[in-house]
Phi, psi and omega in degrees: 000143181282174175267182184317108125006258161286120170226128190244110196228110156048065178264135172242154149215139208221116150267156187264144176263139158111247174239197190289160170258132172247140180012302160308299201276009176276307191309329185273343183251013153284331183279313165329309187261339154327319188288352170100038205244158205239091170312104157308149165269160189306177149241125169277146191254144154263084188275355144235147176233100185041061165268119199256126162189176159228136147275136202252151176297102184091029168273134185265106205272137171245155186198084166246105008070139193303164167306130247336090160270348184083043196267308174295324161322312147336293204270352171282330189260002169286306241249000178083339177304318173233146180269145168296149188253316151224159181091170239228140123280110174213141210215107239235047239159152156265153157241135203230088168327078173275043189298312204211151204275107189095346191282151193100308192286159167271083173355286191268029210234123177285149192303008162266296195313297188328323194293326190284302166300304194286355185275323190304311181297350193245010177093010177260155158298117188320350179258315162315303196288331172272351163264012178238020205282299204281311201282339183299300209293306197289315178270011151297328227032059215231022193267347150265025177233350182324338190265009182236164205288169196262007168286339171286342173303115162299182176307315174276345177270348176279358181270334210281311176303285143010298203285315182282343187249022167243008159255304190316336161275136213285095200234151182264341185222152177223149188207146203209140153201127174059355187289314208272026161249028165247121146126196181286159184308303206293307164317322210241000169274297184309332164323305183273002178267314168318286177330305177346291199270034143277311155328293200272007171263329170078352182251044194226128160282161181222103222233127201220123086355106149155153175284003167284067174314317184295328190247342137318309159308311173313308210256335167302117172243024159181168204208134180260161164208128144246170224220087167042066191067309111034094192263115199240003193210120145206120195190196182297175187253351167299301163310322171293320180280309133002269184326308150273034187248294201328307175313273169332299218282333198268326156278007175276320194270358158303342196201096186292339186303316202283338163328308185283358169062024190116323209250041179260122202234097192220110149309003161060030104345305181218129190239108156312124153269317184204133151236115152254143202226146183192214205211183209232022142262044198239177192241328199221156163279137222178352185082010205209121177230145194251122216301142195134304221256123155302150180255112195227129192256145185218123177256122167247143203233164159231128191252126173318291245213178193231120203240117151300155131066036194270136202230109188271172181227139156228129186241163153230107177222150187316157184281017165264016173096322165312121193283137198234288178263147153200151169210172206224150171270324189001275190274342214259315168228147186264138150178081150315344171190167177200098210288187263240127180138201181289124171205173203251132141230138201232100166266138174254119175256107171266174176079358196257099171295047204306166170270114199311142174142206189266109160243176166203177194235139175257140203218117169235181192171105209242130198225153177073163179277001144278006185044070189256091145021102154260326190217138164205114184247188171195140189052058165273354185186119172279158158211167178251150116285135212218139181265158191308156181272313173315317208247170150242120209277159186277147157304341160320327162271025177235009162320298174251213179245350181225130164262111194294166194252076172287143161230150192234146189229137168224124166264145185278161205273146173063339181280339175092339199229142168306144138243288212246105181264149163289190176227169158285189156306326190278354220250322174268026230244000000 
């Protein structure tokens, strides 16, 4: 094996918390210890704590983690930007940073003049730059304005410059961090096509940042995760990701509000007590459902007041909110009325294969014949999907979020007739 790329050794880096100390206040705390008087000292942050890992060249690394976890700090400092307080950093390579929206560029400088400095700071030749000139401007969409200062720019249009002219440099490691959630979808699909094709050429590293777990998975072929500095997951990106969803799910159910994300709705009408969730081989809702397995939630509710006309909603969507399933009591059950107490509602989501990871269920309740909005939560209840134990799943289900239920055919060639047929999901169960 060649060597490492990237080499990460015991790295520390330590801030003093609170503010700058200014003149005055140095002067005061030099008379102080003349006097034999005792300076409290500053208190230090660790925003990396001996962190250690290496990379081999075209490996694609995703590095994810809660807000300051030492996922930028990490990445000013492979990128040079910031210095190690301790521990050995090394990087074999050009590097071409992309960290913060605008950073490099020059405000009062136009967007042709920025394109011409930042390629000379990242290392290009003024004959590079000018043969990579037409391709930065055209995938930027930047040709009619290239000639005006980038202080007239929004935001999304200085990342777009930023973006392009820090992948046109032909650089061995690109480090991106949280940038591709600025600008429009479609600015932000080329974005992702560009990576793309970096993957599948294998010769460029790549260090990815962000909270888009789902497309870290995509693009990503191993995934870091740290934890209050800390590198605590380096591994494949399903587990790792899995693992910090898990991390989210134990503070959603520590705290329901924050469960609801904002998006918890109650006319106080209806008081949710317990949702519970399981799979429909289990004895008990236990939270574990086996991929596969029909999903089935059981709510107990308490009605204030005594309620018409009532229309349940049930959901399954990722804990970032993606609705993956939903169905309505609407057309399936009546329930003209509901008197004033305790009651049970038990929904079967049946066909939803999920892919083994972290979900959760969304749960409303719509009353009267306007179907007028009383109670709506979303993560009112996490469950893990866990693959069958019998079997061994291919990776390929572990790609999306639903394993669709195929039945599948092979005609032998020129012969006309199956030789091999599949089964469904139901059939292998």
């Amino acid at each position: 094996m060649s060597s490492p790329i990237i080499e990460v050794e015991h790295l520390t880096k330590e801030f003093r918390l609170g503010q700058l100390s200014g003149l005055g206040q140095n002067l005061r705390d030099g008379l102080a210890r003349l006097r034999g008087k005792e300076v409290a000292p500053r208190q230090l942050f660790k925003a990396l704590d001996d962190v250690s890992f290496s990379i081999q060249q075209g490996e694609v690394v995703g590095i994810i983690g809660h807000n300051g976890a030492g996922k930028s700090t990490l990445l000013k400092t492979l990128a040079g930007i910031s210095q190690a307080t301790r521990g050995r950093v090394a990087v074999h390579g050009r590097v071409a940073p992309l960290i913060e929206v605008g950073a490099g560029l020059v405000s009062e400088m136009t967007g042709r003049e920025n394109i011409f400095l930042n390629g000379a700071i990242l290392g290009m030749g003024r004959r590079d730059i000018r043969r990579k000139f037409d391709e930065i401007v055209d995938f930027a969409e930047m040709d009619k304005f290239i000639d005006t200062p980038v202080k007239r720019y929004s935001s999304g249009m200085q990342i777009r410059l930023a973006f392009a002219i820090a992948t046109a440099v032909e650089s061995e490691v690109l480090i991106v961090d949280e940038v591709l959630a600025v600008g429009d979808l479609a600015f932000q699909r080329k974005c992702y096509d560009r990576i793309d094709s970096f993957v599948r050429s294998g010769d460029r590293t790549l260090l990815l940042v962000s909270h888009n777990l789902r497309q870290v998975e995509r693009l990503c072929n191993r995934v870091l995760m740290l934890n209050r500095g800390q590198l605590v997951m380096d591994g494949d990106p399903k587990p790792v990701c899995d693992a910090f969803l898990n991390q989210n799910n134990a503070k959603i159910v520590a705290d329901r509000k924050a469960a609801a994300a904002g998006r918890f709705e109650s006319s106080g009408e209806i008081k949710v007590i317990t949702v519970k969730v399981g799979g429909t081989r289990q004895a008990t809702l236990e939270g574990t459902v086996v991929s596969g397995d029909d999903v089935v939630v059981e709510v107990e509710f308490e009605a204030t007041r005594p309620l018409e006309e009532l229309m349940f909603t049930m959901a399954i969507h990722t804990t970032d909110l993606f609705f993956i399933a939903v169905t309505s009591s609407e057309t399936r059950m009546s329930v003209p009325a509901v008197a004033p107490g305790r009651a049970r509602l038990r929904c079967r989501l049946a066909g939803v294969a999920l892919t083994p990871g972290a979900y959760a269920i969304h749960f409303s309740v719509e009353s009267g014949a306007a179907n007028s909005p009383i109670f709506r939560a979303d993560n009112v209840a996490t469950f893990q999907v866990e693959i069958d134990s019998s079997r061994v799943a291919p990776v390929s289900e572990r790609l999306g979020t639903v394993c669709a239920d195929a039945h599948w055919q092979l005609d032998g060639s020129g012969q006309g007739h199956p030789v091999a047929a599949a089964v469904g999901l139901a059939d292998v169960r």
